[in-house]
N, C-alpha and C positions, 0 to 999 in steps of 0.2 A: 216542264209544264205543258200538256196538253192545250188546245185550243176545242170551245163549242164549236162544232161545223154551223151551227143557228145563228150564230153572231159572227162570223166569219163578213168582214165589210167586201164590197166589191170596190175595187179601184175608182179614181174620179178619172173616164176612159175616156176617149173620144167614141163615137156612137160605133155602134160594128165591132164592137170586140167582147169578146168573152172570158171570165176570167179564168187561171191556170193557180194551181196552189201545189205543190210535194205534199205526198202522202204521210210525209214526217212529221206532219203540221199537226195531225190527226193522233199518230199512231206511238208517239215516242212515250206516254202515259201506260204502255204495255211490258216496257221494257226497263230494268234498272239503271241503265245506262246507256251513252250512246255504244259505246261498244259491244253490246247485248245484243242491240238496235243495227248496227254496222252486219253483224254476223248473222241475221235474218236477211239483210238489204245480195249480202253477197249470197248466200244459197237460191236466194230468188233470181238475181243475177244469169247463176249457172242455168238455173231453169229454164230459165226466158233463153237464153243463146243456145241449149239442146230445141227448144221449140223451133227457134228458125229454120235452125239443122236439118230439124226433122223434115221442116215444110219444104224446105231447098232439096233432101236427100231422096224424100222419098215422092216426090211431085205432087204435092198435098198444096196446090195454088187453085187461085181464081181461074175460069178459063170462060171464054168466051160465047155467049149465048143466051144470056137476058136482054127481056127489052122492056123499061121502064122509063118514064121521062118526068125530071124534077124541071119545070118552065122558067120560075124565080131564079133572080141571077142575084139580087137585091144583097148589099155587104150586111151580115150577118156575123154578130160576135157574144164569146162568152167569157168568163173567168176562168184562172189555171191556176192550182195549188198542189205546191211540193208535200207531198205526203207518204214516210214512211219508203223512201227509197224510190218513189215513182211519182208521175203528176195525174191530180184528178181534174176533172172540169165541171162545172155550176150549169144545170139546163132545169129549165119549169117543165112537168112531164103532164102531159092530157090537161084538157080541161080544168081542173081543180089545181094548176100550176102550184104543184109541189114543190120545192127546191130540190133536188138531188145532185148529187155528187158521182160523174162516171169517170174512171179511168182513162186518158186518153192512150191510143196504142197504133201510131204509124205504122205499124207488123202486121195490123188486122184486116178486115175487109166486113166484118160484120160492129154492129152496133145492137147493142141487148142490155136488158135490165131485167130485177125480180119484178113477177107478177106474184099478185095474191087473188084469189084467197090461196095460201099454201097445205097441200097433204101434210102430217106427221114427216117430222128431218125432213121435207124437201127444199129447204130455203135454208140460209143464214141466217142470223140476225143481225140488223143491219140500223146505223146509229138515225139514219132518215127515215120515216114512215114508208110505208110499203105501199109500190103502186097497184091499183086495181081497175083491174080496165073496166071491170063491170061500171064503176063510178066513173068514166070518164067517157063524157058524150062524144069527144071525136074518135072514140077510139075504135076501129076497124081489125076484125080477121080478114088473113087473107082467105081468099078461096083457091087452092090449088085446081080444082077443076077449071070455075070461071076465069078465075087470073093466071094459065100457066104459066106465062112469060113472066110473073114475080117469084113465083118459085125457080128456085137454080138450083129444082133436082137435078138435072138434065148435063152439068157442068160441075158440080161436085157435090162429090159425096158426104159433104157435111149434110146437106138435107135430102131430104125426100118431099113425096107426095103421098098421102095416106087416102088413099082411095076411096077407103072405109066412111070417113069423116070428113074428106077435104079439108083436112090441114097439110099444111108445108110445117114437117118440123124440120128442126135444128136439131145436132147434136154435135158440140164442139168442145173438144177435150186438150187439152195441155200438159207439157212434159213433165209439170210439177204436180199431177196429178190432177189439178181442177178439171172441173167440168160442169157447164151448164146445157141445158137439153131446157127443149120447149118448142114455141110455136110462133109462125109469124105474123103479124099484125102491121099494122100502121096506127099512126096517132100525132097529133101536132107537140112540137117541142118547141118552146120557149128559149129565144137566147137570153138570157140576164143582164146584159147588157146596153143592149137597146129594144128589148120585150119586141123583139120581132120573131113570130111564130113560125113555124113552117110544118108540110105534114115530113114524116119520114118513115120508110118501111124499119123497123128493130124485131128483133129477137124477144119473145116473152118469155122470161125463163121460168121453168115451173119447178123444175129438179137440179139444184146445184150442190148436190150429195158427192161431191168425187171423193178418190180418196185423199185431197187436202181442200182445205174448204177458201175462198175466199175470204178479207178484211172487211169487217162489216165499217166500215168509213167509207163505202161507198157501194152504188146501189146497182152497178155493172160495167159496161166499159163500152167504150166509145171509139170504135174502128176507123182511124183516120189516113187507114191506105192508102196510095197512088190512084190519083182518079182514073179508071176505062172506060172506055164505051158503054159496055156492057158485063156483063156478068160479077157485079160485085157492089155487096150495101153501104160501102164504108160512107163516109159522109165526105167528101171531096167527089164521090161517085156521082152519090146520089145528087147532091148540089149543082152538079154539073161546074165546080169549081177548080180555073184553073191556077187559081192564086190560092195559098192559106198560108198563112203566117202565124208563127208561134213563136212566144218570148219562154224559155223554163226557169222558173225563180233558184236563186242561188239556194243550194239543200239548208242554211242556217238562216236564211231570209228573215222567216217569217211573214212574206208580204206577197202578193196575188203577181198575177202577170195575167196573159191576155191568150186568147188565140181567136181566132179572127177569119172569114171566108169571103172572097172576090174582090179583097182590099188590104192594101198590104200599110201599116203603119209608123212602118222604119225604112229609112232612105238603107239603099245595098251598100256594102263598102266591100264586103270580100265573099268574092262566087264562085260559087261551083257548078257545073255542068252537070243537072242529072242524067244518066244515063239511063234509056229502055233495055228492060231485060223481056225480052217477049217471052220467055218461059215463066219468069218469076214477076209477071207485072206487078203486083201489090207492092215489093218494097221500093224504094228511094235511095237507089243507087248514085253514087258520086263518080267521079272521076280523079280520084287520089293519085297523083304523079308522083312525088316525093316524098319524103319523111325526112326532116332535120333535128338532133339532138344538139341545141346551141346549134353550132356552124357546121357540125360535123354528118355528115348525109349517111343516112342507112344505106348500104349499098345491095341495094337493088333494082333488079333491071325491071321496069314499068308492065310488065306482062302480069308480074303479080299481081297487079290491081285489077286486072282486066278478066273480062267471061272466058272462058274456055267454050268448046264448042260445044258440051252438054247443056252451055249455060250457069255452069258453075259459077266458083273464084268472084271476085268484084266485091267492093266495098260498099256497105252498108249499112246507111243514119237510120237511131230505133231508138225512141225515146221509153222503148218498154227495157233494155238493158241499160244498164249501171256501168260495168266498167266495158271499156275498149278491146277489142281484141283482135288480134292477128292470128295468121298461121305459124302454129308453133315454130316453124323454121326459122319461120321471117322471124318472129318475135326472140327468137334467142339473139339472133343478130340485133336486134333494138335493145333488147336488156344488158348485153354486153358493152356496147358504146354508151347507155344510157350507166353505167354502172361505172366507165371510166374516166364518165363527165363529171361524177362525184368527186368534191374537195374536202379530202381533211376528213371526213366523216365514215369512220367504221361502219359497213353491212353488220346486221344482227340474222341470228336466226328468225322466219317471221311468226308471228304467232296464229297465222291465217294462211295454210296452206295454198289456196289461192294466190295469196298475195307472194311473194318470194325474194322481193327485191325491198330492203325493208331498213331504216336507220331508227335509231334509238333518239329520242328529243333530249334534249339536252336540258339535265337538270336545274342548273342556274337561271332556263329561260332565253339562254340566247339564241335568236333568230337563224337559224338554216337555211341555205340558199339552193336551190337546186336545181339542174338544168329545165329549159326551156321546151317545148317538144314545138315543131316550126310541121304542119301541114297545108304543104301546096298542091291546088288541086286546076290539073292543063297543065302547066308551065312555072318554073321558079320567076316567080313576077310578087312583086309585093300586093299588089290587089287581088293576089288567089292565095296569098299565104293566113291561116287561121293559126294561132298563136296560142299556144297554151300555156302557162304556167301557173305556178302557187297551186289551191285545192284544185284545177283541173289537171294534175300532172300529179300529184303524191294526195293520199289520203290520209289525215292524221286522226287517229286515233289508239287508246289506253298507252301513251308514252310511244307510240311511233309512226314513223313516216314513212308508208311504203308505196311503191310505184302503182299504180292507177290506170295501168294495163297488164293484160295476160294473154298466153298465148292459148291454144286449143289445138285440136286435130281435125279439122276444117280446113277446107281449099277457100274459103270468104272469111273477108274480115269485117267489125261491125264496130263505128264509133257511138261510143256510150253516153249517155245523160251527163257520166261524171265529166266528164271532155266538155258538155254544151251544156252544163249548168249556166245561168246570166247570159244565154248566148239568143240574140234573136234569131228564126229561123224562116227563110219567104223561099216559098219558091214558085219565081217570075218564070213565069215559059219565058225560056225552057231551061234557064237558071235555076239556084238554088244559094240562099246569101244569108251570110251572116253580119250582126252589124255591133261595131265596137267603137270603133274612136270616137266620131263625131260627135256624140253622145256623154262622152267620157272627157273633153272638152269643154262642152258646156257647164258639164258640174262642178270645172274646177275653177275657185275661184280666187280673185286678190294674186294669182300666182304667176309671172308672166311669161310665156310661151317662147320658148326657144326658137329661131327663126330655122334652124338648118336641122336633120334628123343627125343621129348620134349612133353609128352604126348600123344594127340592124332595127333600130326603134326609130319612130319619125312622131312620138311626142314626147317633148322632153321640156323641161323647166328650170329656167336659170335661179339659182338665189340667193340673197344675200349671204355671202361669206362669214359674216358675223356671227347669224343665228342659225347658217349649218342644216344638219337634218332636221331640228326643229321644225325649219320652214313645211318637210315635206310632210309632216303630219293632219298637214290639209288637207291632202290628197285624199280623194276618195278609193279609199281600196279594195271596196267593194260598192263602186258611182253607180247610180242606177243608169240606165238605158232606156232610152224613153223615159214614158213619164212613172215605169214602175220595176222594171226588169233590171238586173243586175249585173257589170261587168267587172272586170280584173284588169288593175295596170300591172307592168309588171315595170321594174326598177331598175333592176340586173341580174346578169348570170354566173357562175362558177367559168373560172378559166380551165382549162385542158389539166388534169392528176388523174393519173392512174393510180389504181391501189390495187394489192396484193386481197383477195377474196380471204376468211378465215374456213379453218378445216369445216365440215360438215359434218356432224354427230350421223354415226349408223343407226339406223333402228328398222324395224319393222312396223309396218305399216300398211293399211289397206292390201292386206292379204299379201304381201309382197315376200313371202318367206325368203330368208337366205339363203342360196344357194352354193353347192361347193364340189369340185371337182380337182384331180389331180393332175398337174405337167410336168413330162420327161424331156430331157432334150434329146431327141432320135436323128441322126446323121443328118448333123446342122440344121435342124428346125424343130419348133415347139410343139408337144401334140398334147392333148387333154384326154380323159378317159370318160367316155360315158358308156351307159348300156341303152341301146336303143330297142325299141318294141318291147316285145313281150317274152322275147328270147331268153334274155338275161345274162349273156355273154356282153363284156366288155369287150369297148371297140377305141379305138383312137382316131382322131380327129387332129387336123392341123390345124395352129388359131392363127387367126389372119384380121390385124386388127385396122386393116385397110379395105374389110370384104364386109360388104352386107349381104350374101346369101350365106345360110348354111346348107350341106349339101351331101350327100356320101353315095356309095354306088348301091344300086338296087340290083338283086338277082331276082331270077333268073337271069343269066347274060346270056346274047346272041352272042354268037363266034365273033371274036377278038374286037368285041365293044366296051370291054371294062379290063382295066389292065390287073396281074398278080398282084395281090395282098399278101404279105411276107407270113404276120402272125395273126391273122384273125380269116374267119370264115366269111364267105362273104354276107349281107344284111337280105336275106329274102322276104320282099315284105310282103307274097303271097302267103308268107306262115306268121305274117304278127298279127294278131285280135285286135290294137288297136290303131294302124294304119287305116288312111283313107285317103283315096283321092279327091283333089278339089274339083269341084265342078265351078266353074267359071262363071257359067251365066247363072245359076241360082245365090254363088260367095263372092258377086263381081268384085267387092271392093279389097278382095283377100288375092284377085290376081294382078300385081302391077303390073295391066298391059300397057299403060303409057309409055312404061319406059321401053326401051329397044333391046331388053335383056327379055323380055316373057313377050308371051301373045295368049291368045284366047282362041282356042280353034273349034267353031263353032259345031261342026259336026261332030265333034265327042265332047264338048263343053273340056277341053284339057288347059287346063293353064302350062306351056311348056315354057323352058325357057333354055338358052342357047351364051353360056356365059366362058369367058377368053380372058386368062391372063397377059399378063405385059409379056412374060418367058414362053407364050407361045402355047403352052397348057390349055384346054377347052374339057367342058363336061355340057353335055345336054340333055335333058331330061325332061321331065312333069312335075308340080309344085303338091305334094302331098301334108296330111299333116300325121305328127307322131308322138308317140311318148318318148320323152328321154329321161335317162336318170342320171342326175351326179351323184357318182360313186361315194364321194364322203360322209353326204350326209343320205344317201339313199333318198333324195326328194324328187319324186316324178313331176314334169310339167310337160304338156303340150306343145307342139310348134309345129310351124312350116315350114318344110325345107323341102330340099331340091334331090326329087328321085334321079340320081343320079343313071343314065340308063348308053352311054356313048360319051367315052374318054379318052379315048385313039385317033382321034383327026386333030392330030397335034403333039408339042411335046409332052414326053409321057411322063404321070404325075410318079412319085415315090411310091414303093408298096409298104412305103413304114408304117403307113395309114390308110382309112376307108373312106376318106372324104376332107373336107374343109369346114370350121366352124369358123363362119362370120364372126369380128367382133366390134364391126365399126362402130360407131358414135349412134348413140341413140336417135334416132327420127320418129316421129309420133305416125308419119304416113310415107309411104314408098319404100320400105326398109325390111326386109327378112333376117336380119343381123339378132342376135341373141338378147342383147341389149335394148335394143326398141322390141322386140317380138315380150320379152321378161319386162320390159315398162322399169328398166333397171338405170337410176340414177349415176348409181356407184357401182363401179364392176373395180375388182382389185387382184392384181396378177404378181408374179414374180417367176420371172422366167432363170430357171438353173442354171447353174454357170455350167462353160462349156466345157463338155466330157465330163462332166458330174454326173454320177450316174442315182444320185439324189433325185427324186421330184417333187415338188413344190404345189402350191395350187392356183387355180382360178376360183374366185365368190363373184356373186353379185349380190346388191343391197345391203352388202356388209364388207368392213376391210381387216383385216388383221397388221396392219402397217401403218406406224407413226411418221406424221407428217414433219420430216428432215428439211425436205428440200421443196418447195413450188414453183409449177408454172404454169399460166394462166390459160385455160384451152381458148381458142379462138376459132369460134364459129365462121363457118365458112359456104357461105349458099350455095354456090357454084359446084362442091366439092364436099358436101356434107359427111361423107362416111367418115372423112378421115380427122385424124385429131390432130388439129393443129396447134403450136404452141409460140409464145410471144418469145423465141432466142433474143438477146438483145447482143450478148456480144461473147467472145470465146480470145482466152487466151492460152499460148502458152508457155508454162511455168508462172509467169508475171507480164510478158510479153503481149500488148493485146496484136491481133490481128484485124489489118484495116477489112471492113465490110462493105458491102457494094448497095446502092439500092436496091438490084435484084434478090438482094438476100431478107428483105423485109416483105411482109403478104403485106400486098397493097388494096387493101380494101376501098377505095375512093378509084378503083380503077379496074374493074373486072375481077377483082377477088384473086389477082398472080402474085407468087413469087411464095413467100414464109417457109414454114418451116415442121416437118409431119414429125409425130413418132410411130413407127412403124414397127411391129415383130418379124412382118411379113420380110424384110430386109434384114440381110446378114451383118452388113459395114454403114456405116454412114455413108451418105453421098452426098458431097456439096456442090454447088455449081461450080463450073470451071474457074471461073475468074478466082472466087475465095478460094478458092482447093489451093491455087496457085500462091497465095499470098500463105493460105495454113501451112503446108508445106515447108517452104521456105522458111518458115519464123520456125516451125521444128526443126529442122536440120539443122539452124543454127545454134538453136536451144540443147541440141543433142551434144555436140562439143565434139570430143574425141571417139565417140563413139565410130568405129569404121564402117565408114558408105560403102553396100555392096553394090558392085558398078553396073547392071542388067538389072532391069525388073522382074520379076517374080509375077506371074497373072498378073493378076488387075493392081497387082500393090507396085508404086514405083521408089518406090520409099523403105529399101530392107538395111539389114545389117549386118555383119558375119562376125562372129565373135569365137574365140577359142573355144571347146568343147568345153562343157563345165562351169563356163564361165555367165553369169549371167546380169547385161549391165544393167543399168537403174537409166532409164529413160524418162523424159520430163512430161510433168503433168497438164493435161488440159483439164481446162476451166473454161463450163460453160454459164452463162449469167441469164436468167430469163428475166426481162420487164425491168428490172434493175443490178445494178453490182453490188453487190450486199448480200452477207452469208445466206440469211434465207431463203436467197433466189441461185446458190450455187450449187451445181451440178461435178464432183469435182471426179473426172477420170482417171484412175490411176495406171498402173503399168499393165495387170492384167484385161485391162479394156482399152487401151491403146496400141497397143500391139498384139501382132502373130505371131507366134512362136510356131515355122513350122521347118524340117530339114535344116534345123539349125542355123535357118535365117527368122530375124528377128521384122517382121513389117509394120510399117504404119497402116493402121486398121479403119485406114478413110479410105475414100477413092473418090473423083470427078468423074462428072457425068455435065451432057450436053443443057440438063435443065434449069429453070431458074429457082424449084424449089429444091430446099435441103431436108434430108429423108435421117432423122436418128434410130440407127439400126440396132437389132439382137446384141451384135457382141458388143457394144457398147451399153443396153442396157444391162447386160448377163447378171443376176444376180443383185439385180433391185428390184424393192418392193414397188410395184407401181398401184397408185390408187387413181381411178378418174373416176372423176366426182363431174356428171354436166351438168347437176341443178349450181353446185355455186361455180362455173367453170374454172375448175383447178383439177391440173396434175402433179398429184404430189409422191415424192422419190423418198424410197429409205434404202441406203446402200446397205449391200452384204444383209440384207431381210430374208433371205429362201430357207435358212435353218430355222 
């Protein structure tokens, strides 16, 4: 049921406040359902977080050079209403104090509403009467000639000066298409609250024709930027206010909240430090330290949170987004520990793309418990930690509960409405607080208060044993805050379960066609077939699922810069049509100069880059882009790869092949790898057994391989290309082998030690110390089989057996995440052993590292799927036929 916005009560306030309501209040009479209503809320979402993007990316900010002065300092308040996925706010406009309803938008810097009288389609239609300035006595044009210093032509491009006419227009467009254009005025606005008037320059808008049109629930929006000096309308600006305080009403309220200017109405209890961004002043950057899932810390190092020196990166509160969001890297690491803090409770497919991390409600009704999300901002200190759980951690809707963040392809992260739902917001120079307990106390009542805190909670309530959880049903669980605003206790949290991810359905999607290519095994290493450019000769490539460049050599070569190519011509991409090089400073964001693999050389704009294997191997080059084609299915796609042009200052590569295809783990940014360049989820391989002179293939976005065996990929920040997996333990035959803590990736400690699967690697490699214990427990395990007394290269571990003879050597078993068929990997003789000069070897080796590397001939001849949206690797033995 919809609400009249004409009947809409205002709070009983203390004076100086204004009221706050969700747009939902309004707009849910449009939609059949809330989940109709959810799947508007989140496209708008997306919108609003490409708008920031855009203003962050493309330096589309405020900048400094107005000069205008608001003299009243006097506390000034209105109403705030959750409406429709966002909050509007209650202002009397001109003279003839209308009621209207604006949008409030901390992202903004401008304040605007429809004027009338309107042209044919220039205006919405909108549920409040339309203002007119004509009929409103205070209402003032500017004059860009006599008032230049109000217009901020001069500082950004949103306006001009019309010379013609002397107006300062506007014209201010958005990533979801809106757009209002008009002209600037002044006029006094009415706070509702305590009818204290004030003038304010705003926006007239005459044309709000884009191509998506505005919610006519409300009659424009209300720019409540970071107050500057100069150059910006928002209303903390103009106010000259260095306080503003805003409560956001819970999204199923139904009930007003406040927002408030030079007067803050709620005592602080947990603060944040905003941070100046002098390039991006308008938004309300925090100082985000931490992230805790229950007790368990996202491990990342504090840099994340912080500006980079364009200005970039840094975390930022926006009451114009919905859900929360990190940099896709980070957030895989959040989604991963957030997914193994789940108890008991199967992941579903989600039905909201977006959304991805998703459980099913439980049909009978019974309550779900789910972790915690712990934001500490300066210091792990309980007076800086913001606490989130229940609706600001998962979003339930049509039968499911899925997580209530996402990640993006952004170097900034942005905490969302759904996170600060019931949350009050002040921010005291030169803090910024929110306030929860004290509040959440008062309203509990008859119940009596624990005297000591109870782990990581410090209110808690004893009660009578007799009547049990009854008692708690007193609790306010959704107490208001103040005397109108809403918050959340939370009760408790799931303890530490891991759970095995379920397979992921292949499909096709958002243009993501399948792709398919074939692999030979060529003198001990795996190569793929593509045709590159416009040649259409077939070339081979080595995959290397530890390498995010792809790369191959470019002719013309200088004298002895490109080494012999056995079977193929070399790739001259002065003869392909569709070759091109990158130019760097017009495609900056297409050359990773940050890392110390490329640069940017500004006097030919060349993105080069200069990359070194572990074996000593190097190729240098320039970063072009191409067509390539997989041969099976003949599908051409675009990429960037590495003109290979100098491959002789170092050891020299194989001429089995013409280059190296990346195949590391997908990255949304910093990544030339096939897999992030194809936006490819699922990539699916099956490397041939060795001297099979069979080839097998590579897909991406699709698998042809049943999921036998899994294991859990494990994100790893430090070290993102590679795929790392959850081993939990190996035996052999039956025998386990004791394991070391070096042998676990210790994520709570710099992201060392765990555990890769690697193509790039021939044999396993484990660190010393387990090598030593595996070893052993095999040789035992092997019996009578005869120890040859000399090692053999790198294997110390052979056999000598009569000609002809050949014994049955014991099998390893390896267990990922748990011991249990589903999670076993089981090795049999042909991937334990070497069969070579009629010695039989163990097909491991030690190395000085602490991580374990699962190599080629161990995996020879299984189907591998890696799947990183639900992170699983899943095994099907003997799949290459």
């Amino acid at each position: 049921m919809s609400l009249d916005p004409s009947k809409l009560p205002d709070p009983p306030m203390p004076s100086y406040a204004f009221t706050i309501y969700h747009r939902d209040v309004f707009e849910k009479s449009k939609f059949k359902n809330y989940d109709s209503l959810l799947k508007n809320r989140l496209a708008r979402c997306e919108d609003r977080a490409n708008y920031i993007a855009s203003i962050l990316e493309d330096n589309n900010n405020v900048k400094e050079g107005a000069n205008f002065k608001i003299l009243e300092k006097a506390p000034k308040s209105t109403s705030v209403y959750f409406a429709h996925g966002e909050y509007v706010a209650s202002f009397l406009l001109g003279s003839s104090e209308v009621k209207t309803l604006l949008q409030i938008d901390t992202g903004s810097d401008l304040v605007w509403w429809q004027c009338g009288p309107c042209e044919a389609n220039k205006c919405y239609k909108q549920v409040d009467p339309l203002y007119f300035p004509t009929n409103s006595k205070t209402y003032r044009k500017i004059d860009c000639i006599l008032h230049g210093s109000r217009c901020l032509d001069d500082v950004d491009k949103t306006y001009k000066c019309n010379a013609y006419n002397n107006e300062c227009t506007y014209d201010i467009r958005f990533v979801s298409g809106q757009r209002s254009k008009g002209f600037m005025g002044d006029d006094v606005i009415t706070f509702v609250l305590d009818h204290r008037p004030i003038r304010v320059t705003f926006g007239c808008g005459k044309d709000q024709m884009g191509r998506a049109s505005f919610s006519g629930y409300y009659s424009g929006m209300v720019g409540l930027g970071r107050r500057v000096n100069v150059g910006s309308y928002s209303l903390p600006s103009q106010f000259e206010a260095d306080l503003m305080s805003i409560c956001l009403p819970g999204f199923f309220s139904g009930k007003s909240s406040s927002l408030s200017f030079h007067t803050a109405t709620w005592p602080r209890t947990t603060s944040a430090k905003l941070l100046q961004n002098y390039k991006f002043p308008l938004f309300y950057y925090v100082n985000l330290y931490k992230v805790f899932i229950n007790d368990k810390e996202i491990p990342v190092h504090p840099s994340w949170w912080t500006f980079t020196k364009g200005g970039g990166g840094g975390v930022l509160v926006d009451t114009g987004t919905f859900i929360s969001r990190f940099p896709q890297d980070l957030y895989t690491v959040f989604r991963y520990i957030f997914r193994s803090e789940i108890k008991d409770i199967p992941l579903v497919e989600s039905p909201y793309k977006s959304l991805d991390t998703c459980v099913k409600a439980d049909p009978s009704g019974r309550e779900l418990y789910f972790p915690v999300v712990k934001l500490y901002f300066g210091d792990v200190n309980p007076k800086n930690m913001l606490l989130l759980a229940k609706e600001r951690v998962m979003i339930h809707f049509d039968g499911y509960y899925c997580l209530a963040f996402m990640g993006w392809n952004r170097s900034h992260s942005i905490i969302g409405t759904n996170q600060l739902q019931g949350a009050t917001i002040t921010n005291f120079p030169p803090d910024f607080s929110y306030v929860f307990r004290d509040t959440f106390r008062e309203e509990v009542k008859d119940i009596p208060l624990y005297d000591a805190p109870l782990g990581s909670f410090d209110t808690c309530y004893m009660v009578d044993p007799d009547l049990g959880v009854k008692s708690l049903h007193g609790l306010p669980v959704h107490a208001p805050i103040g005397p109108e605003c809403e918050g959340v206790v939370t009760v408790g949290w799931n303890g530490n379960v891991t759970r095995p991810h379920g397979a992921r359905e292949s499909k096709r999607e958002n243009g993501k066609v399948p792709t398919s290519t074939s692999i030979e095994f060529a003198n001990g290493e795996y190569v793929a077939s593509f045709i590159l450019g416009t040649d259409q000769i077939k070339r081979l490539l080595l995959i290397d699922t530890g390498s995010d460049l792809t790369w191959w050599q470019c002719g013309p070569c200088r004298p002895n810069k490109c080494y012999e190519q056995k079977h193929e011509p070399l790739y001259d991409f002065t003869k392909s049509k569709t070759y091109r090089k990158l130019d760097c400073l017009a495609q900056s964001t297409s050359c990773v100069y940050k890392s110390k693999v490329y640069d940017c050389i500004p006097y030919d704009n060349t993105c080069i880059y200069d990359y070194k294997y572990a074996d000593g191997s190097r190729t240098r080059g320039w970063i072009a882009d191409e067509v390539i084609t997989f041969v099976l299915d003949s599908n051409p796609v675009k990429i960037l790869f590495g003109c290979g042009r100098d491959q002789t200052n170092g050891t020299a590569f194989s001429g089995e092949y013409s280059g190296i295809a990346g195949l590391g783990r997908r990255v949304n940014i910093g990544s030339y790898s096939l897999p992030s360049q194809l936006k490819a989820d699922i990539m699916a391989l099956c490397l041939p057994e060795f001297y099979s002179t069979k080839p097998s293939t590579l897909s991406f976005h699709t698998t042809p391989y049943k999921k036998k065996t899994s294991a859990r990929l494990i994100p790893n920040y430090k070290l993102p290309t590679f795929y790392f997996v959850n081993l939990y333990k190996v035996l052999i035959n039956d025998k386990e082998v004791p394991s070391f803590p070096s042998f676990s990736l210790n994520i709570g400690n710099g992201m060392t030690g765990g555990c890769i699967v690697d193509t790039g690697s021939i044999v396993t490699n484990f660190p010393a110390d387990f090598y030593d214990e595996f070893r052993d427990t095999f040789r035992k395990e092997a019996g009578d089989i005869p120890l040859y007394d000399a090692p053999y290269g790198d294997f110390d571990t052979c056999y000598m057996v009569d000609p002809g003879v050949v014994p049955t050597f014991p099998v390893v078993k390896m267990y990922f995440d748990h011991q249990n068929p589903e999670n076993l990997l089981l090795l049999e003789q042909k991937r334990v052993v070497v069969h070579e000069r009629g010695l039989f070897c163990l097909a491991f080796i030690p190395w000085d590292q602490n991580i374990a590397i699962i190599g080629s001939y161990q995996l020879q001849g299984i189907g591998l799927t890696f799947d990183t949206a639900t992170d699983t690797l899943s095994f099907e033995l003997d799949a290459c036929n």
